[in-house]
N, C-alpha and C positions, 0 to 999 in steps of 0.2 A: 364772745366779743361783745364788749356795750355797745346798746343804741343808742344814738344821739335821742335825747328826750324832744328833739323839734319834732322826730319822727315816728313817736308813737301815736298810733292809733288815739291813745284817749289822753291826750298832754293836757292840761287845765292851764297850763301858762304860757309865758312866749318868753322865747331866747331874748335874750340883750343885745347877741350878735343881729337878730332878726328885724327887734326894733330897728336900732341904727340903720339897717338897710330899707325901713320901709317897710318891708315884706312879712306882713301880718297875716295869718291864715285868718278865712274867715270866720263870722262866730256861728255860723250853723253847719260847721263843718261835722259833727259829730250827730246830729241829728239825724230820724228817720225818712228815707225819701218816700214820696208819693206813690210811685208804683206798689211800693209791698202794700197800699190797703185796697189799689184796683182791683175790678171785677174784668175778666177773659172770658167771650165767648169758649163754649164748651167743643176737644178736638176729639173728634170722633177716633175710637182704636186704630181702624185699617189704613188711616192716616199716619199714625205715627208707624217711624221708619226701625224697624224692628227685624232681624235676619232676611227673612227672603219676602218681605211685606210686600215687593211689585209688583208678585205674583198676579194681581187684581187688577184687570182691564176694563174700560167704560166703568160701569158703577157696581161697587163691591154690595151695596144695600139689595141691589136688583139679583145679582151672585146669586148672594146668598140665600135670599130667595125663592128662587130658583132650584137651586140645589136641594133646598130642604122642600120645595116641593114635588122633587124629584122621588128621592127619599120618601116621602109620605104615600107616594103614589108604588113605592114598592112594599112597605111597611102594610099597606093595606091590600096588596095581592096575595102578599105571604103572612097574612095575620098577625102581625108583628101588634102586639099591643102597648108596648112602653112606650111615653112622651121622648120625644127629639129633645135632645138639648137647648138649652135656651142662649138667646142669643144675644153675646157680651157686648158687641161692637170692634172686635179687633176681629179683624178677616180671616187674617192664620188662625187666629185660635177658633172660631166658628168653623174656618173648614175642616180642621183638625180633630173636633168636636165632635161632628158630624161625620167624617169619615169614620171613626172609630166604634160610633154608635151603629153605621153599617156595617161594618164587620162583623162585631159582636153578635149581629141579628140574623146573619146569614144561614141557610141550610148547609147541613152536615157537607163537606166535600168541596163548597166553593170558596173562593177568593175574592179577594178585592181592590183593584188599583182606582188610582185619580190621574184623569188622563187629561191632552188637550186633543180637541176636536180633528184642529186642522192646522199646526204649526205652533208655534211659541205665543202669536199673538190672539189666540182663540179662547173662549171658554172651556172652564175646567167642567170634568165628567165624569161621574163615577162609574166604572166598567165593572161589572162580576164574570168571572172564569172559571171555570173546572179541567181539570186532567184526564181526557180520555184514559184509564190505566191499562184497558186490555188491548190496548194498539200495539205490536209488534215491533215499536220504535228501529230495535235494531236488525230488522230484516232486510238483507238485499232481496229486492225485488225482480228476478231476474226469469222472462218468461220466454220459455222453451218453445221452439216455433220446427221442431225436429221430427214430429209426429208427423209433419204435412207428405214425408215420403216413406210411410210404412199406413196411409190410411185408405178406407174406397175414396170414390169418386166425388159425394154427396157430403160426406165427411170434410174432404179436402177445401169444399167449397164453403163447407162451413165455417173452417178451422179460418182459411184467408179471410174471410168478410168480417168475423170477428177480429181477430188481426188488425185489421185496417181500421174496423171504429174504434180500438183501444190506441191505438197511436191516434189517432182523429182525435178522439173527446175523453182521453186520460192522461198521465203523466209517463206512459213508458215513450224509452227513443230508439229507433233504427240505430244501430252501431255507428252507420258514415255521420248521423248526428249526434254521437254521443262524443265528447271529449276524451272522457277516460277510457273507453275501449279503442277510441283511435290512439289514443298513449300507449294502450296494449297493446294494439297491432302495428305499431312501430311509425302509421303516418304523422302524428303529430311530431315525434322524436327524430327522425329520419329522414321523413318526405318519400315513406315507399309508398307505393300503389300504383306507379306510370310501370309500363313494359318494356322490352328491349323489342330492337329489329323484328324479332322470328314472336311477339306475343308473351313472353314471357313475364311474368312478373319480374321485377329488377328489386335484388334485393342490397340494401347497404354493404359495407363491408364490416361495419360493426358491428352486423347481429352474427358474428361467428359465434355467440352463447347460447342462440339458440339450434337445437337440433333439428333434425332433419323432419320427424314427425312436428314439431311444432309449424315452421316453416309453411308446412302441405295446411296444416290448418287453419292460419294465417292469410294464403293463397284462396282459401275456400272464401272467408269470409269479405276479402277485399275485392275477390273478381271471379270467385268459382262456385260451384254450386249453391253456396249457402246463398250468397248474394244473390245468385239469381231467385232463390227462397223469397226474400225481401224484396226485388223487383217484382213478382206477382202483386205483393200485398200492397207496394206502392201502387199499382195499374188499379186495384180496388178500392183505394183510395181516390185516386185521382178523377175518376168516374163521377163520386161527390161533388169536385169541384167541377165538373166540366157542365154538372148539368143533369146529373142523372137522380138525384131526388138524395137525402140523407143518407145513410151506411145504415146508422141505427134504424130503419123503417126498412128498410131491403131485408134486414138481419130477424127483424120483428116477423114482418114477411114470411119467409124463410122456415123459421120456427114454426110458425104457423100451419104452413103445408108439409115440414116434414112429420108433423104430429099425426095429418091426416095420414100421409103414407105412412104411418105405425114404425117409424123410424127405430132402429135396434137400440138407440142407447141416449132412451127418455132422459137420465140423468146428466148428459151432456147439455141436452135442449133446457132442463130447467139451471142450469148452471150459469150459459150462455143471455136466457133470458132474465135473468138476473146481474150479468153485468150490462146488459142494455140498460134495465133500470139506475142503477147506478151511474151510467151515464150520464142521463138527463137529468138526476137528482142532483146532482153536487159537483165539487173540484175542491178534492181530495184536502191539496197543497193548501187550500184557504182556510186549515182546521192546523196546520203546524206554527210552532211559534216562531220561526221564523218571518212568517208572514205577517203574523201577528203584529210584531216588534216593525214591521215597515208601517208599519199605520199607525202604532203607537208608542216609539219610540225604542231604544237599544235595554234600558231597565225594567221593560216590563217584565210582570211574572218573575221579578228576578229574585224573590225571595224565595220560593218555589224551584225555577229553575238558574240555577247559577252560573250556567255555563258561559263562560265568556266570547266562545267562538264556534261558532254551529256551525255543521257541513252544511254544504248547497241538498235541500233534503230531494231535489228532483234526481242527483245525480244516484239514486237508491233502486233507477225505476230502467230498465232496458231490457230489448230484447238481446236471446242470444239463440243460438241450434240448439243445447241443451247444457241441463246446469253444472254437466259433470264434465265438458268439454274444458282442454286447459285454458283457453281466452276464456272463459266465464272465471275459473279458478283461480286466476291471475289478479282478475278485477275486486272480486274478493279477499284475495290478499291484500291485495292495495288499499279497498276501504278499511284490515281492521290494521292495517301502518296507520293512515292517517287519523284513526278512532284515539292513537293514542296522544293525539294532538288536540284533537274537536271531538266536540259531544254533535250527537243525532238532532237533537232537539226533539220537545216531547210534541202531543196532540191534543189542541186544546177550543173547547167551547168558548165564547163568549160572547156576552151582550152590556148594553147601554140597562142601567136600572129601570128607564121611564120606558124602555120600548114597549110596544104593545106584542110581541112578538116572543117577548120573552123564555117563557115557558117551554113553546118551539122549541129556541135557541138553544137554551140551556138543559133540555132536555134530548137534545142530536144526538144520537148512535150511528151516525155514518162512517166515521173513521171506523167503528169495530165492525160494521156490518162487510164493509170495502174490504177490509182486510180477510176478513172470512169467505169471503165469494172467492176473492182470487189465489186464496189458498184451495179453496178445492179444486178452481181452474187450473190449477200448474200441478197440484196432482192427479186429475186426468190427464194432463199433457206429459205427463211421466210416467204414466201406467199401462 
């Protein structure tokens, strides 16, 4: 279609229609405006609005600073000798820069996220990781408290006191507090546990699937012998809080003098005192990523671990009377139903690049040591 020639861009003449009306464009209508020859103060990169540029809170100059002095201060604990990247002025691409040149520089086996400190409006932080790999990840941890009515006297006293600081200052639960073996013993499902008239346990009418040997074992562990098991080791507990000095120093104690009385079975006493130490060392659960990812968000480690839905990883840790018992065997059916829904989640070191502590950190063995101790505990508790 033709343009009318009034309305081109570079017309050298004027319409007749246009004269007549008066309406003449003007005559520097074609010429260059003033701004194409101004001078603009200079806009820094992290200013310009570029994908996820907001990233940068208070002053990106101070940031990045920061960061890279972070960076230098790790580069020079682990000998790192290449120059840091240089610094462009757009914020993404220096932190981007910078975190990749961490990476690349890191010792064999570790990782490396950018984290925020304390919520969305904090500063950014370079965190390094590693993978405990000889952790047991998929072991039910379930410790047999069955030996307490086949041992002597001094044994026995043993067996509860330890008992008592492992529920105290570790991750195992009494049954009546664990969920999932109340699922198995039918209270959380049902609401059994109360008795009839004459004492008896009252059972629903829906457990007609289970048998008659299940039933009796069931009875043991909500109101009959076994329970009274776990009442002991509550009373030895309880003792801690009422006043009577820590579990763990009674048990140190203990150890102590039964070493002098030449006690039959030294291998017990150095097992026992070694989960004392592990007591006072650590908490276990603060090495899973689970834990992790509450401090520092749902993607961490997620290149590494991909699991979109982690089991609750305390629920791995209870006791039971023994592990061949069918409530123990149930429980573990249950967890590997639900495995095929949820990952374990794995066990993991980590630290802040500037900590002074580093080394430490990233150097922990406690998840394998933890898991080693109480593997041999439960196979003395089974022997």
């Amino acid at each position: 279609m033709a343009v009318s020639s009034a309305n081109r861009t570079n017309t050298h003449g004027i319409s007749i229609r246009a004269k007549l009306r008066g309406e003449t464009h003007p005559a520097r209508r074609n010429v260059r405006h003033n701004f194409l020859n101004a001078h603009f103060e200079s806009i820094p990169g992290y200013r310009i609005a570029a994908n996820e540029a907001a990233v940068a809170f208070g002053s990106p100059e101070n940031d990045i600073a920061r960061l890279r002095g972070e960076v230098e201060v790790f580069c020079k604990k682990y000998n790192v000798q290449d120059s840091l990247p240089e610094v462009t002025g757009n914020y993404l691409c220096d932190v981007n820069n910078l975190f990749k040149f961490l990476k690349e520089h890191l010792p064999e086996g570790w990782c490396a996220e950018c984290v925020r400190v304390s919520g969305d409006d904090s500063p950014l932080k370079f965190v390094v990781y590693r993978l405990h790999k000889d952790f047991p990840e998929y072991t039910v941890w379930s410790l047999p408290i069955g030996k307490l009515e086949s041992v002597d006297e001094k044994t026995r006293k043993l067996l509860l006191t330890t008992f008592a600081m492992l529920h105290r200052k570790d991750v195992y639960t009494y049954p009546k507090d664990n969920y999932d073996m109340q699922y198995i013993l039918g209270v959380c499902e049902y609401g059994w546990g109360e008795t009839d008239e004459e004492g008896n346990l009252r059972f629903d009418e829906q457990a007609e699937f289970w048998d008659e040997e299940y039933k009796k074992w069931v009875e043991s562990y909500i109101a009959g012998d076994i329970n009274e098991l776990f009442n002991e080791i509550e009373c030895i507990e309880q003792g801690e809080m009422d006043g009577e000095g820590p579990i763990s120093r009674k048990l140190t104690d203990m150890i102590a003098q039964y070493r002098k009385e030449k006690y039959h079975n030294p291998r017990l006493l150095d097992i026992i005192e070694q989960l004392v130490e592990l007591c006072d060392e650590n908490w276990l659960s603060d090495f899973h990523l689970a834990m992790i990812r509450n401090e520092f968000g749902d993607d961490f480690a997620s290149e590494e671990d991909a699991s979109s839905e982690l089991m609750d990883f305390s629920r791995l840790f209870f006791f039971v009377y023994d592990t061949d018992d069918p409530i123990c065997q149930n429980m573990v059916d249950m967890f590997n139903a639900d495995a095929n829904n949820m990952e374990v989640g794995n066990m993991y070191s980590f630290s802040f690049i500037d900590s002074e502590n580093i080394e430490e950190r990233m150097g922990e063995t406690f998840p394998e040591r933890w898991a080693n101790v109480h593997s041999k505990f439960i196979d003395e508790l089974l022997s």
